[in-house]
Structures are given as C-alpha cells and as structure tokens.
C-alpha positions as CSV (number, residue, x, y, z in Angstrom):
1,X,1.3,-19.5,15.2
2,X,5.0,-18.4,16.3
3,X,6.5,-15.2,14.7
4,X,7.2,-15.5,10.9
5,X,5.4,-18.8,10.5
6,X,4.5,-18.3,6.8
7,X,1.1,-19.9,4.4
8,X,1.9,-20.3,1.0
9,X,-0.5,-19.8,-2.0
10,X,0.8,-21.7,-5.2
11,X,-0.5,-21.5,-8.7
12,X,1.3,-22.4,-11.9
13,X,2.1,-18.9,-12.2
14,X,2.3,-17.3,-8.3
15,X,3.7,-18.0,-5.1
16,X,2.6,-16.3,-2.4
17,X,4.1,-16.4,1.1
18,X,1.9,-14.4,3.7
19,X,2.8,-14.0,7.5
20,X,-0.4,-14.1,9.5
21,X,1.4,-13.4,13.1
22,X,2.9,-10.1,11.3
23,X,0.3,-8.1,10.3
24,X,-0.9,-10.5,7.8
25,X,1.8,-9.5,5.5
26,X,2.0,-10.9,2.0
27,X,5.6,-11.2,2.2
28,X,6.3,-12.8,-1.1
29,X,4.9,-12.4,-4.7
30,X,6.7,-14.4,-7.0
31,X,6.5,-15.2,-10.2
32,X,7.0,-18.9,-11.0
33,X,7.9,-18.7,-15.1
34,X,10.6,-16.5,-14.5
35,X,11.4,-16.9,-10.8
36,X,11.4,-13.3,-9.8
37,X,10.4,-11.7,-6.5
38,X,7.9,-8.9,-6.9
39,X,7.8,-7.1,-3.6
40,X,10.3,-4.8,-1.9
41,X,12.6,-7.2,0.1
42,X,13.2,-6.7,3.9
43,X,15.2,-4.3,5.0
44,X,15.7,-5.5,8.3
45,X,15.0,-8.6,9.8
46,X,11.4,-9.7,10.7
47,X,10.4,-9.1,14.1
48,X,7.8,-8.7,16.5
49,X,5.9,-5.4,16.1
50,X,5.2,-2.9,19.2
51,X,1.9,-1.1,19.3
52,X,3.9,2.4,18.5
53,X,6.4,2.1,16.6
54,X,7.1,3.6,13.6
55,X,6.5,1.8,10.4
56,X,10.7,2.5,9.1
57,X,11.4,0.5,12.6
58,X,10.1,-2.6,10.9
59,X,11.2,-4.9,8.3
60,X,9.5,-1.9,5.7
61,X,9.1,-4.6,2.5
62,X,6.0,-6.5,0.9
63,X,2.7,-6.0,1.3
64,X,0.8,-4.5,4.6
65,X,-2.4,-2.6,5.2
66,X,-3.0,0.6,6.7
67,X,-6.0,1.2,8.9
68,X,-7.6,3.7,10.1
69,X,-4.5,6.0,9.0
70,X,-1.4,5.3,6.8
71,X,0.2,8.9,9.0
72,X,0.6,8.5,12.4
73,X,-2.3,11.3,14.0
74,X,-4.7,12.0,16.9
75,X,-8.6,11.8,16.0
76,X,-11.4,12.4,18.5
77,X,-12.4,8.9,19.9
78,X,-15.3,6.9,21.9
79,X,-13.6,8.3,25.1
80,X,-11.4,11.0,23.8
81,X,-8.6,12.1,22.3
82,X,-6.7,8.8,20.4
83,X,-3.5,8.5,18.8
84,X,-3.3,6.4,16.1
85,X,0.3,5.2,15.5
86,X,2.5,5.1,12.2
87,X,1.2,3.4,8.9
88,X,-1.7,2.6,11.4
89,X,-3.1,-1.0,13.8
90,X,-2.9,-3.4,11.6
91,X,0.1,-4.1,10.1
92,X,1.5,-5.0,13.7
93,X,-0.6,-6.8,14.9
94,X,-1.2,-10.9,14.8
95,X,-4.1,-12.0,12.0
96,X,-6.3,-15.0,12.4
97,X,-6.3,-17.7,9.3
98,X,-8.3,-20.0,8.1
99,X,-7.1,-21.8,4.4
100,X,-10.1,-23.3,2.1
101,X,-8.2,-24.8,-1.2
102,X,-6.6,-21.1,-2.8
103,X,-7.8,-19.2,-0.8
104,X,-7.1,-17.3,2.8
105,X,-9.8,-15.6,5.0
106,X,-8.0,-13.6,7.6
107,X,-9.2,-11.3,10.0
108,X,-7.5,-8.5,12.7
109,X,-9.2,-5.9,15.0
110,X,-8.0,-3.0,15.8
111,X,-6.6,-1.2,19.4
112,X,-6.9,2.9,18.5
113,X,-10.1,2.5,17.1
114,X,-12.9,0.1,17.0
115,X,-12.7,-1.8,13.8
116,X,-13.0,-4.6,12.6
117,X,-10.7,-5.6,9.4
118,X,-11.1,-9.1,7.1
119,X,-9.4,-9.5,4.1
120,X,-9.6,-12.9,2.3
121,X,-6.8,-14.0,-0.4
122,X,-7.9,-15.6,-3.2
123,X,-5.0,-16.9,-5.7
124,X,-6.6,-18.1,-9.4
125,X,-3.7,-18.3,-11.8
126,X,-1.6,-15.2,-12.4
127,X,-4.2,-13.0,-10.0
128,X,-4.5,-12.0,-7.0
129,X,-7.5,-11.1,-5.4
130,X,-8.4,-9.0,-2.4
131,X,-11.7,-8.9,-0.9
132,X,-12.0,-6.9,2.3
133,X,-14.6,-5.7,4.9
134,X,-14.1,-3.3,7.8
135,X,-16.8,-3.1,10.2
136,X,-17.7,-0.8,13.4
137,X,-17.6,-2.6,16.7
138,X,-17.9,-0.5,19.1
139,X,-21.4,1.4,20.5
140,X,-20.6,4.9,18.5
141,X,-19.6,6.2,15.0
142,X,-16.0,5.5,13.9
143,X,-14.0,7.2,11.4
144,X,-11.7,5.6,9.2
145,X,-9.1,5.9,6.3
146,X,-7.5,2.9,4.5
147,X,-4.8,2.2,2.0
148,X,-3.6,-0.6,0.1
149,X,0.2,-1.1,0.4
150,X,1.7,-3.2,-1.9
151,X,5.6,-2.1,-2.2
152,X,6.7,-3.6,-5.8
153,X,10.2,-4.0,-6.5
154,X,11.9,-1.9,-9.5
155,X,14.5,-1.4,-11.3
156,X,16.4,1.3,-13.0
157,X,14.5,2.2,-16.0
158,X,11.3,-0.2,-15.0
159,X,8.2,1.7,-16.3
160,X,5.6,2.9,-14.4
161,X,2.0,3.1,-16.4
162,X,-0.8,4.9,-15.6
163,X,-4.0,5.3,-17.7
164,X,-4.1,8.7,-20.1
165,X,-6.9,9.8,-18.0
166,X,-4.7,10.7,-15.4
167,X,-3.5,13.8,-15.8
168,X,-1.8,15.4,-12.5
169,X,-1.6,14.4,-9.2
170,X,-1.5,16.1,-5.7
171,X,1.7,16.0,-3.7
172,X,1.5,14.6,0.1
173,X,5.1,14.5,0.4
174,X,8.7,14.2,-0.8
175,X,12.1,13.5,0.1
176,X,14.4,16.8,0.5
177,X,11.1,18.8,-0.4
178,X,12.1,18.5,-4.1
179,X,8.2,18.4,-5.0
180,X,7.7,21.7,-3.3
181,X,4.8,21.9,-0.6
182,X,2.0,19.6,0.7
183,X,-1.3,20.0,-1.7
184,X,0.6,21.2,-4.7
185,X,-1.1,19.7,-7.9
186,X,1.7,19.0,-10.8
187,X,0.9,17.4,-14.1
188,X,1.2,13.7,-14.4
189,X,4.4,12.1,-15.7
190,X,6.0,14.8,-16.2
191,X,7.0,17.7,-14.2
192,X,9.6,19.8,-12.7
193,X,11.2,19.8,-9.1
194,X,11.3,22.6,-7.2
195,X,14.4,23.8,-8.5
196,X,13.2,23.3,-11.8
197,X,14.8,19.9,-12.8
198,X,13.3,18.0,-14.7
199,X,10.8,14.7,-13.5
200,X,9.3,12.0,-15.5
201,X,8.1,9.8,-12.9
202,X,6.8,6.9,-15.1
203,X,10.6,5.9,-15.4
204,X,11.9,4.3,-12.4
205,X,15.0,5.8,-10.9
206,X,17.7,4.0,-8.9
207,X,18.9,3.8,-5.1
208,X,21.4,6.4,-5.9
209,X,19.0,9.0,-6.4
210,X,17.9,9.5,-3.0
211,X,13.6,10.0,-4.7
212,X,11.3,9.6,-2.0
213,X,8.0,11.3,-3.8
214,X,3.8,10.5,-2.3
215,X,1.5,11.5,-4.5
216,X,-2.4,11.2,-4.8
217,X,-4.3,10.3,-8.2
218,X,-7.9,10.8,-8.3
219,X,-8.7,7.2,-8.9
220,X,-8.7,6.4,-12.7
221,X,-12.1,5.4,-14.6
222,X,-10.3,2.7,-16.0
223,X,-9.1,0.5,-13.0
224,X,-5.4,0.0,-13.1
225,X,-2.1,0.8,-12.7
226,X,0.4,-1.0,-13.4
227,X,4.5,-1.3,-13.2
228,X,6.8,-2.9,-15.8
229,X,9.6,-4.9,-14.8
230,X,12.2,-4.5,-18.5
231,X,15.0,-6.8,-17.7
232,X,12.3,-8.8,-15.9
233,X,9.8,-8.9,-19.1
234,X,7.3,-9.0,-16.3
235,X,4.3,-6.5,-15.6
236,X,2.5,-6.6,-12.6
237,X,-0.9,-4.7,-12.9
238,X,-3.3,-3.5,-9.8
239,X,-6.7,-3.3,-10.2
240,X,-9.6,-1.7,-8.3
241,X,-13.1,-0.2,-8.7
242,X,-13.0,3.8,-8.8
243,X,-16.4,3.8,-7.2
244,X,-15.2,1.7,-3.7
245,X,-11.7,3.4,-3.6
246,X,-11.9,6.9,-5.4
247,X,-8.1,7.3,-4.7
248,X,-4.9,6.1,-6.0
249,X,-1.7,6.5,-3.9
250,X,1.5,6.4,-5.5
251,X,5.1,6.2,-3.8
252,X,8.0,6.2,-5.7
253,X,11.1,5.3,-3.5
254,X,14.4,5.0,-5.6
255,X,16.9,5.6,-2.0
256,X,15.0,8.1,-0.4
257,X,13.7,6.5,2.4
258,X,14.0,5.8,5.4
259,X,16.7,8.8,5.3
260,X,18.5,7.6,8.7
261,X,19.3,4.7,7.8
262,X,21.5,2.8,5.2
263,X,19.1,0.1,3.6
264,X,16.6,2.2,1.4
265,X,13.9,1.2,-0.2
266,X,13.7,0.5,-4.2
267,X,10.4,0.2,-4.5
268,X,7.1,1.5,-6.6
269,X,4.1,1.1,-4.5
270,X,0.9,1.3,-6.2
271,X,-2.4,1.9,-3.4
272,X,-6.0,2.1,-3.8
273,X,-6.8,4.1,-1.2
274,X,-9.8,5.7,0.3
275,X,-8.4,9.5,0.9
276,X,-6.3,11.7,-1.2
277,X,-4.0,12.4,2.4
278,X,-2.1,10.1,4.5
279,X,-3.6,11.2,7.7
280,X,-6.9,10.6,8.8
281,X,-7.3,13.8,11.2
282,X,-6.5,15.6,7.7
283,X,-9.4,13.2,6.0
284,X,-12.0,14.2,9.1
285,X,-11.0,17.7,8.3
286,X,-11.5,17.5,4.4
287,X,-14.4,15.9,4.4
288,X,-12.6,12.8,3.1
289,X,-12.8,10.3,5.9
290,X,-15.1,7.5,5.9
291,X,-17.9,6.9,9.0
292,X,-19.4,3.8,10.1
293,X,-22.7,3.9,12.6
294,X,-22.4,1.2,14.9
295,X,-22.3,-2.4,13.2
296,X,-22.2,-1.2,10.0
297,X,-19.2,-2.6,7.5
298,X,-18.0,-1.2,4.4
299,X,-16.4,-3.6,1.6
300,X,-14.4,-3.2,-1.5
301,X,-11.8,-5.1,-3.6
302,X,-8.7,-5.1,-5.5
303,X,-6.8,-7.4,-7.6
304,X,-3.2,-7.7,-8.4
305,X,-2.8,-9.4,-11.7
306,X,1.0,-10.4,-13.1
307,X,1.7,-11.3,-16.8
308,X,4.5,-11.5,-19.3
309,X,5.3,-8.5,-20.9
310,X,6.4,-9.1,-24.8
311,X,6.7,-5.9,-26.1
312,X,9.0,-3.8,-23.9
C-alpha cells in the first residue's frame, strides 16, 4: 500500500477511514445521521513517519496506539540499554491488513522492543470494537506499557462524563504547570489550579485557553467514559473491562499543545491504558509495567460506541 492509502468501514451509522501504511491510524470516525467527524483533525499534513520523531512532528489527530510507552524513555533491553521513542513504535510504522466483510485484522511489530502487536476492527452498527493481542517475540522477558489513543473532537462547552465512582485523579502532566507537580492526586471534576483558579474539567474549554492537562483515573468498575458533543447532539462513549486495563488516561487539550506551534489541538482523548504514567521506565520502576516470558501474548478489548444524545 502507498502512504495514506485509506480502508473504509461503513455501517448505517459509522464511517471509518483507517490508514494501514501510517501506523494503522483510524483516521476518521464519522457519524453518518448527522455527518459529523469525531476525531481531532490533522494538524499537519499526513506524512511518512521516522523511527524518532516526536509524536507533535506528526499529523497529531485521530486515533493511534502507543506501545511499549506513550513517553519517549530508555528501559533495559535484550542487549542493553534501549530508547524507546515518543508516543512509542507503532504509531509510525506500516500495518499489515487483511478485510473479512466489517471487519479489519491488522498487525505491526515492533523495532525498540520485541513485540508483537494485532489489533482487529470490528464495525457492527453504531460500535466500534477493538480486540488486541501483544505478544513476546524475542528469546527473553519483555516489558511493556500500552495506551489507547483515541483523540475526540470537542467543542466549547461539550461535556465530559465520567462514572460517580471516580472520584480524583493523579496528575502526569499539564500545560504551564497549572495542575501543580507530577503525582499530585486532585478530586475529580472539580478542582483548583495551582494558583487557585477554579477547574471543572467535565466542561470542555476552547482553543483559546491554552489547557493542556494528563491525568490518570484508576479504571472505573463501570466501564465507560464518555464525551458529549451539545451542538452535535452526539455522544460518543468508550468502553473497556477494568480488569484487562486497570487504568484510564485522560487528556484534555483545549490550545495547549503542541506549545511551539500555531495549530493546537481541540481535543478530549479518552484511553484505557495499562499504567497510571506515560513512561514505561517509570512503570518498571512502580511496579506497573507489564512482563511477557518469551511467546507469551496478553489480550484485552475496548469498544467505542456513538449514539444520539436527546436530552442535553
């Protein structure tokens, strides 16, 4: 396949454009009944990915995955020290993809580490679905973090929804250090800056605001989260099993980022995840990281499911 040559998924409800040769991005999520785009639009033009550059060098929109790291870091590996680049392997690299009917079963592996990664598409209706399987290829353990990252379009005053059960969350990082330092817990909505101003983050702010806020959620019981497109009347809900990925990563970017450049991102991404940190040398050092003996494979899922949203 040549650079940006796209497959399309099509229900009565979703279209779904996904570039295999770039990272397997899902580069589109639309929704048919009112014709609106769901992921963060490009912010540059799609192009051909290096193995180190950094993930703001990119096109920055839709959906990629991260693997073995979403923070660029160095880990121990096979033959020793390895650096593991920006937002990690795979979302620059070329994807094999075979179609059967609604379905895509792609596959990638990996250059800083030895890993395997498929992910099949499965489109039924107004869902989503997202299986995936990583598995160890080479002859010794392998360490591994991964994160879903799905970057969903907002607007001012879209709604962000989280289950009650989720009651703070732990900062990784913030635009202008308005959240304060790295690891600090704050209460979930609401909270206060580090100057004291006042936050509710489950209102989405606009480009102007220059809010560039990562946060961690221990992974609710429940399953879900979900944003709320108002104008839209649109509501676009992940799902995932607490059990396979105990996390939930949260980036709310109304303008903030990247901060050397002029297009920003307006965008709510909402990750499973398998580590409440970005970088997997932090996971090893936590006790957070996942290991994989030699052939073994760990598998979970997720599911993106879109519906009209009555009652606003």
């Amino acid at each position: 396949m040549e650079i940006g040559t796209e497959v399309v998924l099509e229900s009565e409800a979703l279209r779904v454009t996904v570039l295999p040769t770039l990272g397997g991005k899902i580069a589109s999520l639309r929704w048919r009944r009112g014709d609106v785009e769901l992921l963060q639009a490009p912010l540059r033009p799609y192009e051909e990915r290096t193995l180190t550059m950094g993930f703001e060098e990119g096109d920055a929109s839709g959906f990629d995955e991260c693997l073995p790291s979403v923070a660029a870091c160095a880990v121990p590996g096979p033959d020793g020290t390895v650096q593991i680049p920006d937002h990690g392997d795979f979302w620059r690299l070329p994807w094999s993809c075979t179609r059967n009917g609604m379905s895509l079963a792609m596959a990638a592996t990996g250059v800083s580490l030895p890993l395997r990664l498929e992910r099949t598409l499965a489109l039924e209706g107004a869902a989503l679905r997202l299986s995936y399987r990583v598995k160890n290829i080479g002859d010794g353990p392998a360490e591994y973090g991964w994160s879903a990252h799905p970057l969903f379009a907002v607007e001012r005053g879209d709604r962000v929804e989280l289950p009650a059960s989720v009651k703070e969350v732990r900062v990784e990082g913030s635009a202008g250090g308005r959240l304060g330092r790295k690891g600090a817990m704050h209460p979930w909505p609401r909270t206060r800056s580090a100057t004291g101003a006042s936050i509710d983050w489950s209102v989405a702010g606009g480009p102007g605001d220059e809010v560039g806020d990562k946060v961690f959620a221990a992974a609710p019981p429940e399953g879900w989260a979900a944003v709320v497109r108002r104008e839209q009347r649109v509501r676009v809900e992940v799902r995932f099993n607490a059990a396979q990925t105990p996390w939930l990563g949260l980036w709310l970017c109304y303008g903030g980022w990247p901060e050397r450049q002029s297009a920003r991102q307006q965008c709510v991404a909402l990750e499973p995840c398998t580590a409440p940190v970005d970088s997997l040398a932090e996971a090893r050092q936590q006790g957070w990281a996942r290991k994989l003996a030699p052939g073994a494979s760990d598998a979970w899922s997720m599911e993106i499911r879109v519906a009209a949203q009555e009652r606003l």
